[in-house]
C-alpha positions as CSV (number, residue, x, y, z in Angstrom):
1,X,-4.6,-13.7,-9.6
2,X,-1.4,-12.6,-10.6
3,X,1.7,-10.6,-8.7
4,X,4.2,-9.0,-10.8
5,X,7.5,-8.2,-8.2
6,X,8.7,-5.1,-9.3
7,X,10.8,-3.7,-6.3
8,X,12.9,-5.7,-4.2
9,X,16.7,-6.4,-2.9
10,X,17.0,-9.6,-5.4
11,X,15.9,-9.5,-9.1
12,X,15.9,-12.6,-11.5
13,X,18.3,-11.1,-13.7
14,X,20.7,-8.2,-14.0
15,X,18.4,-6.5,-16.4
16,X,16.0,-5.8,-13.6
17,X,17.2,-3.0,-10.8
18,X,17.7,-4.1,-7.4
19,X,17.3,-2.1,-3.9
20,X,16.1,-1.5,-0.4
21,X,12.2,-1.8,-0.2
22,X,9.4,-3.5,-1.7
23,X,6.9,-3.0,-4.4
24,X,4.4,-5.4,-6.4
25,X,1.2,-4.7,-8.4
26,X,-1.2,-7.2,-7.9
27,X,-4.2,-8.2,-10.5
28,X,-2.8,-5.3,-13.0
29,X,-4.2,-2.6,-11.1
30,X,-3.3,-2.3,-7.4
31,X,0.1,-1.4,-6.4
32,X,1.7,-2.3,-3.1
33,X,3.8,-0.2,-1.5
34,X,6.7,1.5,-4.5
35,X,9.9,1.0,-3.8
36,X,12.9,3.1,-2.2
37,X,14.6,4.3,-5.9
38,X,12.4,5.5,-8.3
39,X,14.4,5.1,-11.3
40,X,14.7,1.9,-9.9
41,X,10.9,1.1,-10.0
42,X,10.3,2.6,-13.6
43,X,13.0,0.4,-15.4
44,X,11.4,-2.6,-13.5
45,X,8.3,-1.4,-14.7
46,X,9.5,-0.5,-18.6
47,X,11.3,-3.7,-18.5
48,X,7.8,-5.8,-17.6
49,X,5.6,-3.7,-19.5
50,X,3.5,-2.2,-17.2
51,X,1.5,0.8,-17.9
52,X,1.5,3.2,-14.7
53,X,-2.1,4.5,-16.2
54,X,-4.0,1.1,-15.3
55,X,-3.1,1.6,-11.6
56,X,-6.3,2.6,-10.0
57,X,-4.8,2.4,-6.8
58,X,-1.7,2.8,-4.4
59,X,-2.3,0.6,-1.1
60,X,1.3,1.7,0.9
61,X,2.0,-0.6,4.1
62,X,3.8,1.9,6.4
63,X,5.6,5.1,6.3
64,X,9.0,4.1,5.4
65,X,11.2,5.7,2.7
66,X,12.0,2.2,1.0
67,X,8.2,1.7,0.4
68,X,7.4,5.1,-0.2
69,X,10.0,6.6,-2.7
70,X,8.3,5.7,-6.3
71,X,5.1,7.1,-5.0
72,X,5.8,10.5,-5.7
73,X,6.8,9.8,-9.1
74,X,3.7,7.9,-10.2
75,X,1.3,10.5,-8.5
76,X,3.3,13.7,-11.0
77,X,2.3,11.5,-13.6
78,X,-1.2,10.1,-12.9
79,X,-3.3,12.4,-11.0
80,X,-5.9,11.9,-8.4
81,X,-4.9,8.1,-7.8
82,X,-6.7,6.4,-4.8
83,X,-3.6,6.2,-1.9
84,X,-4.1,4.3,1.2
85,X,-2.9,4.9,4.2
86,X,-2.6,4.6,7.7
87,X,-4.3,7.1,10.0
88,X,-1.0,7.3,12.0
89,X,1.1,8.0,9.1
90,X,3.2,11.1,9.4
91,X,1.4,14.4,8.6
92,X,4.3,14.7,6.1
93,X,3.1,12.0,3.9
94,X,-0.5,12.6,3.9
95,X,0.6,16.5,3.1
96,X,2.7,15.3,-0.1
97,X,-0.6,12.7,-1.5
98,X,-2.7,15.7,-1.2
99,X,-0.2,18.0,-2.7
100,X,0.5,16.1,-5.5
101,X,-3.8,15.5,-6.2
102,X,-3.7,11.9,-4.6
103,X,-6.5,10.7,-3.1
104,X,-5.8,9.8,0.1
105,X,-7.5,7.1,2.5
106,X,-6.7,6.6,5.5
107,X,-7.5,2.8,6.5
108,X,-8.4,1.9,9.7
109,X,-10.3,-1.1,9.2
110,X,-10.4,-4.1,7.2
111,X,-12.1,-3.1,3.7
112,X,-12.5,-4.6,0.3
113,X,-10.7,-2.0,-1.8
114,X,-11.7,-3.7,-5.2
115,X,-12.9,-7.2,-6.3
116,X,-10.7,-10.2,-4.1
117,X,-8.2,-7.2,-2.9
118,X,-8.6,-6.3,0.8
119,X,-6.6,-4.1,3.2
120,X,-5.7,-5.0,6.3
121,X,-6.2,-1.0,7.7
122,X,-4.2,0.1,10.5
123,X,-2.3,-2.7,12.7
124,X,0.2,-0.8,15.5
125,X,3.6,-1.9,15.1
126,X,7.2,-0.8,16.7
127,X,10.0,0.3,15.4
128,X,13.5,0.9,17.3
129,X,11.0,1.8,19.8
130,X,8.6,3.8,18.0
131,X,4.8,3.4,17.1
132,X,5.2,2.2,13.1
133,X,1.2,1.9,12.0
134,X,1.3,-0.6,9.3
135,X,-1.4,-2.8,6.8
136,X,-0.8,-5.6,4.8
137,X,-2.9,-6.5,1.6
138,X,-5.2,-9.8,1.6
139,X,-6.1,-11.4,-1.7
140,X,-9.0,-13.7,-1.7
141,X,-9.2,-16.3,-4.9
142,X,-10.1,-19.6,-6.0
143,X,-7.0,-21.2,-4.3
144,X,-7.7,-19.2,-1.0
145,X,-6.7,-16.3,0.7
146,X,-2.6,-14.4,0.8
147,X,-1.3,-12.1,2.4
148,X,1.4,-9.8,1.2
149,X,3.1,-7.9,3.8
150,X,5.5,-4.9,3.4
151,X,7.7,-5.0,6.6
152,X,5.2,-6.8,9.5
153,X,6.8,-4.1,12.2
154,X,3.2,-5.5,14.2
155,X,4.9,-8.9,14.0
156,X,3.9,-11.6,11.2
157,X,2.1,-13.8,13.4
158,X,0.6,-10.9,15.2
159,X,-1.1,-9.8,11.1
160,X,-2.1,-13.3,10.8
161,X,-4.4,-13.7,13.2
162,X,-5.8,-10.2,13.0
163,X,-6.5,-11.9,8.9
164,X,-7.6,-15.5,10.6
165,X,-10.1,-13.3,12.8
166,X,-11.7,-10.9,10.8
167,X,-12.2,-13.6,8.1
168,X,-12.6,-16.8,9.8
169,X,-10.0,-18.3,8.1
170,X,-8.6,-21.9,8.7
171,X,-5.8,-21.6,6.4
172,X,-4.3,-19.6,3.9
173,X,-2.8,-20.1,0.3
174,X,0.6,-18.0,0.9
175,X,1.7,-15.5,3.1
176,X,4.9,-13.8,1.5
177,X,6.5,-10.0,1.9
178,X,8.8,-8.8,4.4
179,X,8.5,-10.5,7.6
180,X,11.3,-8.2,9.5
181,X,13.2,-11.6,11.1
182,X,16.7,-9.9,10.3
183,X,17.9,-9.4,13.7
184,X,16.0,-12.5,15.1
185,X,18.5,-16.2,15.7
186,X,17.3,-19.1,14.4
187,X,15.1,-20.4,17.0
188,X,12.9,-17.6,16.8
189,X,12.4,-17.8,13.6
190,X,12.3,-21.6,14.0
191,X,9.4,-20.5,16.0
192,X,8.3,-18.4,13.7
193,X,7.6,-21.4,11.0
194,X,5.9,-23.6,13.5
195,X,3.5,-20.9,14.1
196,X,2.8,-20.5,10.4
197,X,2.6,-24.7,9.7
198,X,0.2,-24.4,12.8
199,X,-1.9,-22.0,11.3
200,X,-1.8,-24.1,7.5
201,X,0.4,-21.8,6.1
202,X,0.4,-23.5,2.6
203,X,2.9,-21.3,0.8
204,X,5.7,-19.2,2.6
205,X,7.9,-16.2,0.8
206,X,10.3,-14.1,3.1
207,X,12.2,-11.9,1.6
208,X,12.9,-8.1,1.6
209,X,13.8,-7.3,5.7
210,X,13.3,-11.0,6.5
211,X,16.7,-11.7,6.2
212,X,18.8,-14.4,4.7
213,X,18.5,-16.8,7.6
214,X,15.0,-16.8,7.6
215,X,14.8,-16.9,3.7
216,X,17.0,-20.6,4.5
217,X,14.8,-21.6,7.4
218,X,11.5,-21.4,5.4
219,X,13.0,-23.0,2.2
220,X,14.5,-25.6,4.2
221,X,10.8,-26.4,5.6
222,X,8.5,-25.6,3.1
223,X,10.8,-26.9,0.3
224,X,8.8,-27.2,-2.9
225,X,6.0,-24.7,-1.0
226,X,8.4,-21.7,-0.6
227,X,8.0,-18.6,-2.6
228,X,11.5,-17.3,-4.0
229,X,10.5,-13.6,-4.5
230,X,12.4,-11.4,-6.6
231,X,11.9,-8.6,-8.7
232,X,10.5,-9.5,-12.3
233,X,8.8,-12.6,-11.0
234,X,5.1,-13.3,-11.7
235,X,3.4,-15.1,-9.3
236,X,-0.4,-17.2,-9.6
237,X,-2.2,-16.9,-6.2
């Protein structure tokens, strides 16, 4: 199955535009979180020929400005687009979906959301000491299962096992997305990497709010199995 990466803080080449947040579309037709620019996200998009009307969907991991900003854009120009959400998200967000004609969804629960594409529904997270409700996307194929996270404020290892758990996993293909390790030192996130080779973690991609330690950590130890994710990469899962 294939990930495009079309919003992130590193880009293959200055052609593509750069920022805060994340953003991918996954299988051609299910977007994952949008971004924090806009303009940003629509010259990725132009640039890797993406047509906004094939997205039948818009699965956003928590209520963050950096993975929320292209939303608004897409839904003014494709109406009545699936969006799901959080239960907990803010009452401003789910106000603005409905306002601009999205559908919204609030996920509370594991679901199959289309063929091989699963959300997470709501995990409770923290941020700066406040609840941060978040969900991840699960992608179930041939090679496995892989989870794409947009910041893990519930803690990466704490989503992985919520994933092991509901589907009885014993491994998983690749777990990549932001894993929020900025502000941890390296034997945390040492730590961190056990955990995941512990849990057969084939394939590892921090990036976005994991930080540049962690991005070294994980290359370091997964060598030929670490995922460099930037925007205007495709990636085979």
């Amino acid at each position: 199955m294939k990930v495009e990466i079309l919003f992130n803080d590193q880009a293959i080449n200055s052609t593509f535009s750069d920022g805060c947040g994340f953003s991918c579309l996954v299988n051609n037709h299910i977007l994952f979180d949008t971004g924090g620019n806009p303009e940003s996200l629509f010259n990725n998009i132009k640039i890797m020929g993406i047509n906004i009307t094939g997205i039948e969907a818009i699965v956003i991991s928590h209520d963050h400005w950096d993975h929320t900003e292209g939303l608004w854009e897409i839904l003014k120009i494709k109406k009545g687009l699936k969006i799901y959400a959080c239960p907990h998200f803010s009452q401003k967000f789910k106000d603005k979906v409905k306002a601009l004609r999205g559908i919204l969804i609030e996920q509370d629960k594991p679901e199959e959301i289309t063929r091989g594409i699963f959300v997470t529904g709501e995990i409770s997270g923290v941020y700066k000491g406040e609840s941060m409700p978040e969900q991840s996307l699960v992608v179930r194929t041939e090679r496995g299962f892989s989870v794409i996270t947009g910041c893990s404020h519930p803690g990466i290892i704490n989503i992985l096992e919520k994933v092991k758990s509901f589907f009885s996993l014993q491994e998983f293909y690749s777990v990549f997305g932001g894993f929020h390790l900025h502000d941890k030192n390296e034997n945390d996130i040492n730590n961190i990497v056990v955990k995941f080779k512990e849990m057969n973690v084939e394939k590892a991609g921090p990036t976005h709010c994991s930080g540049k330690t962690t991005e070294e950590i994980f290359a370091k130890k997964y060598m030929n199995n670490f995922i460099s994710v930037r925007v205007g990469q495709i990636l085979n899962i």
